[in-house]
Wavefront OBJ file of the C-alpha trace (Angstrom):
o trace
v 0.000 0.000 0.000
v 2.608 2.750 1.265
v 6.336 2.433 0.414
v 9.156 4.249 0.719
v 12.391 4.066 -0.576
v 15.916 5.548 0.383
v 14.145 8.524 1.703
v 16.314 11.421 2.908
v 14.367 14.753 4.073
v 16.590 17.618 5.390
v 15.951 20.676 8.109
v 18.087 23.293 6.822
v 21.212 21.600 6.799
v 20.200 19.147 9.283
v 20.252 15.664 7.361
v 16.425 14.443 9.742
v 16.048 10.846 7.378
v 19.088 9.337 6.273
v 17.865 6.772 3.467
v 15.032 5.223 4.988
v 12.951 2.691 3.542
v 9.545 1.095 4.988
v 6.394 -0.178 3.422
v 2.586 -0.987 5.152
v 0.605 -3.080 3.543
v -2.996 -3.213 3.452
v -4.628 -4.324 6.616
v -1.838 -3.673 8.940
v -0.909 -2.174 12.010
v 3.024 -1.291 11.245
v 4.607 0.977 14.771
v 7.989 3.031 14.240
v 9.878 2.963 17.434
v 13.072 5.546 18.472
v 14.095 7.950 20.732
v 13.392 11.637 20.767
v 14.823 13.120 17.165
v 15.132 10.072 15.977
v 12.797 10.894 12.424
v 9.464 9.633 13.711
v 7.644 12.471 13.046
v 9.657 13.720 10.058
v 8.711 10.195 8.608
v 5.276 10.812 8.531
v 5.192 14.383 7.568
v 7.588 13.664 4.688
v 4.823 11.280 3.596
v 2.296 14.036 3.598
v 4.645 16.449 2.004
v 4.742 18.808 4.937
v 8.538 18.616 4.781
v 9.849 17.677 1.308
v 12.067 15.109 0.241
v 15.629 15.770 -1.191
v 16.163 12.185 -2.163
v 13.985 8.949 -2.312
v 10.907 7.908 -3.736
v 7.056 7.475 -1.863
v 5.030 5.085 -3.741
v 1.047 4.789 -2.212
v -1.208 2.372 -4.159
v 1.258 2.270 -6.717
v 1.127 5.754 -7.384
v 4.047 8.170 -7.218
v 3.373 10.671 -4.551
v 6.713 12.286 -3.895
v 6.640 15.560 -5.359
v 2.304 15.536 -5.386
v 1.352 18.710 -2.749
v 0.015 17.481 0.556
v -3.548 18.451 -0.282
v -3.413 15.972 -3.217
v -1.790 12.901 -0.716
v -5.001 14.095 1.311
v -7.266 13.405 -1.621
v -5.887 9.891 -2.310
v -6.879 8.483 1.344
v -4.067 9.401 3.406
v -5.148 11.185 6.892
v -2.452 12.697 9.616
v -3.269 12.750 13.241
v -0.517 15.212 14.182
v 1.208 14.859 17.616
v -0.068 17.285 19.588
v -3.560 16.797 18.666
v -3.519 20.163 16.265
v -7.472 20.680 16.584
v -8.985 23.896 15.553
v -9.026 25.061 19.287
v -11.580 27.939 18.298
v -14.135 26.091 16.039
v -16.736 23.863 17.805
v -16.520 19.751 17.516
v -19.078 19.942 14.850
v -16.961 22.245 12.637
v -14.011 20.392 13.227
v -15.665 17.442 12.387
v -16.715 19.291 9.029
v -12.755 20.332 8.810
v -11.702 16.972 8.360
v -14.165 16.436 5.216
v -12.927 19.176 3.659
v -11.747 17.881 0.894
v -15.412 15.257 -0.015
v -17.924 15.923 -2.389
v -20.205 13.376 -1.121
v -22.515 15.533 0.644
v -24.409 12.473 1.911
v -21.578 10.129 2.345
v -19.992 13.290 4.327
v -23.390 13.666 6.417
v -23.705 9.782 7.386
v -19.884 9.714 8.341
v -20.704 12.278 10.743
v -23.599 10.719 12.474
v -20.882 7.385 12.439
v -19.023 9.442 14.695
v -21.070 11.160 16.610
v -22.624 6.924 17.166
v -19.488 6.262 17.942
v -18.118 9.006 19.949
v -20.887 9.705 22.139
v -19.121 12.585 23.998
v -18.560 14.293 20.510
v -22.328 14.399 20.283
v -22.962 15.525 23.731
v -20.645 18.223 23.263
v -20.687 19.034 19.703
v -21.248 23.064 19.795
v -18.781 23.037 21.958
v -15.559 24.894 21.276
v -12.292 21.946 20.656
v -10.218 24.435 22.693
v -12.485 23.364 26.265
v -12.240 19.807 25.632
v -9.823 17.521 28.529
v -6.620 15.859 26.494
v -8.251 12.628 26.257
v -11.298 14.424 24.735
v -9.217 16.424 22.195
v -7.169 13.277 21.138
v -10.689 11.732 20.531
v -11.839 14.342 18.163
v -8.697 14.794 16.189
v -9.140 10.885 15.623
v -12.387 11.544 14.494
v -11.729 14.199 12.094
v -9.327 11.950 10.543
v -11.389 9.347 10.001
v -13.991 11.907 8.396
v -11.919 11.593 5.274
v -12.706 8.191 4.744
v -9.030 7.037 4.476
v -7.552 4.168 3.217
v -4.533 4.847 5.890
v -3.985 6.878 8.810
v -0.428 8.021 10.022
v -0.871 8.807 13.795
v 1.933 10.552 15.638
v 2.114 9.819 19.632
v -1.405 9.581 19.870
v -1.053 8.644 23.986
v 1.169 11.744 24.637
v 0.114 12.965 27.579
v -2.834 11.280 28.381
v -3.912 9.039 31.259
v -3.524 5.181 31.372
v -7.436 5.123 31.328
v -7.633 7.098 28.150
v -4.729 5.099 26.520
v -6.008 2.136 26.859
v -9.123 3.899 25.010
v -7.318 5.644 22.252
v -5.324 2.067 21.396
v -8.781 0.683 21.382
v -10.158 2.636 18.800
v -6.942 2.201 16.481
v -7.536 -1.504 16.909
v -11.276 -0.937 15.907
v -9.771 1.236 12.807
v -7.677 -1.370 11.456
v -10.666 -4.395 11.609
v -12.711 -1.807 9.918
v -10.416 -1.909 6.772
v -8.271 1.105 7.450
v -4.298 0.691 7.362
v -2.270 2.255 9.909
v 1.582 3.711 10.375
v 1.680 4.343 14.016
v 4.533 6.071 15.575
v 4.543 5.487 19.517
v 6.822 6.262 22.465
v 4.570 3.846 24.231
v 6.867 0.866 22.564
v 4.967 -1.793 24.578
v 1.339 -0.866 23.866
v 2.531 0.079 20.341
v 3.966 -3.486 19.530
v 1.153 -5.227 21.100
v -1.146 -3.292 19.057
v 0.796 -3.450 15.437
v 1.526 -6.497 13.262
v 4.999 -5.485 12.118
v 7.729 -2.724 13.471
v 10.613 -1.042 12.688
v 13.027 0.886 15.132
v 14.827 4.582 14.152
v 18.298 5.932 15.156
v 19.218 8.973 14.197
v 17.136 9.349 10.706
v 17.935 5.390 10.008
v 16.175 2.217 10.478
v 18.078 -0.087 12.274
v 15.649 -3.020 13.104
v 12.772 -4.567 10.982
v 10.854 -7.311 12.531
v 7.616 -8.540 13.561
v 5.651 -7.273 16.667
v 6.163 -10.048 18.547
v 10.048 -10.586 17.682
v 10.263 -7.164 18.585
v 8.774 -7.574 21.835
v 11.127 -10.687 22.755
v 14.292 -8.871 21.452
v 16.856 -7.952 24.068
v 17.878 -4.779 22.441
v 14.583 -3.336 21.983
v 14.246 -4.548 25.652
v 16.325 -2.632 26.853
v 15.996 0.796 24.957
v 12.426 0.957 24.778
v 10.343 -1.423 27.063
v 12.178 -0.794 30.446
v 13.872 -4.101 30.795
v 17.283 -4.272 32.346
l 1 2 3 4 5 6 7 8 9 10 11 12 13 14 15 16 17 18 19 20 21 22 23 24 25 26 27 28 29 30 31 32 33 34 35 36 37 38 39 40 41 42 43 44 45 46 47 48 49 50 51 52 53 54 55 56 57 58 59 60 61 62 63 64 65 66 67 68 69 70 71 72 73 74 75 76 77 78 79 80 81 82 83 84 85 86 87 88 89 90 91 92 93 94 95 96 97 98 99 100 101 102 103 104 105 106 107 108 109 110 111 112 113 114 115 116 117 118 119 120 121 122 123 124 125 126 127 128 129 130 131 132 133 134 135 136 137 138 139 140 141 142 143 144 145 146 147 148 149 150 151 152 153 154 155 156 157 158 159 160 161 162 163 164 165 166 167 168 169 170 171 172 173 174 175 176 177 178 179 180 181 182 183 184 185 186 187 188 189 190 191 192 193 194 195 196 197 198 199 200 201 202 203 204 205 206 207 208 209 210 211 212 213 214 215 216 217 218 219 220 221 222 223 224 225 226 227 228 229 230 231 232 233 234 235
């Protein structure tokens, strides 16, 4: 579904991805694990073109996206859930509900995706002239997953989605990415959260310093001594 290949993005002169190369296929869970500044998050914005590539090529359903403007990734089924949440803090849940189909023409379609989520997301409903800016973290993380989904996408690139939440809501949040993926939707899913992450995804891959350095399944992951010990506490 998604590949890249020999990707290398820069800040300034700042060399963030040093030739890295993943795929996801479709119907999979796939984490990326690393430290702080390791490229997580440049990863998934170079997909969406938010920071360009220098070098490399991004394939998505066999289609060359690598130099196509992030509006156009949008349109092909691709939806970002920034770290950080990035909601429209001053628009109501409704209208950043609307936000998120921005880009449909499917009045209808758009209009029965919205009473999906509000189904599904009761306290969306509840709240839903609400301004996004008075929501709790856990509520906020909520509705910038559900503005995501109001695309309708094929696969959704989630950045730290537990950051700064409670255990309670975690456990939530990792729900509802489960429930994603069964539904048909892909996911890349970059986590600090290593152990909920790889218990969650069906394949990972682990970052250094803008390189991937390990490429295994979730559960060989899990059992590895290295990853152990850098990322799931073990001594």
């Amino acid at each position: 579904m998604l590949t890249l290949e020999d990707i290398h993005t820069y800040y300034g002169n700042l060399h963030a991805l040093q030739g890295i190369s993943l795929s996801v296929n479709e119907g999979e869970i796939v984490c990326l694990l690393g430290a702080n500044g390791a490229g997580k998050t440049t990863t998934l914005m170079s997909i969406c073109a938010i920071n360009r590539v220098k070098k490399g090529k991004i394939s998505y359903l066999g289609r060359d996206i690598t130099k196509m403007a992030t509006d156009r990734i949008v349109k092909t089924g691709i939806s970002h859930v920034p770290e950080g949440r990035r909601i429209f803090r001053e628009l109501t849940i409704h209208e950043n509900l609307m936000m998120g189909a921005f880009t449909r023409k499917d009045k209808k379609g758009v209009q029965k995706d919205l009473k999906r989520m509000y189904d599904h997301f009761p306290v969306l409903y509840d709240r839903r002239q609400q301004y996004g800016g008075t929501l709790s973290g856990g509520e906020q993380q909520i509705l910038a997953i559900a503005r995501g989904l109001m695309l309708r996408p094929k696969l959704m690139l989630f950045d730290e989605p537990s950051l700064g939440l409670a255990p309670k809501i975690i456990a939530q949040v990792f729900d509802i990415i489960k429930e994603i993926n069964q539904s048909g939707t892909a996911v890349l899913l970059v986590e600090q959260n290593a152990n909920a992450a790889l218990k969650l995804a069906h394949r990972g891959y682990v970052m250094e310093s803008g390189k991937i350095v390990l490429e295994d399944s979730s559960y060989n992951l899990l059992h590895n001594e290295q990853v152990k010990k850098a990322y799931l506490g073990a001594e």
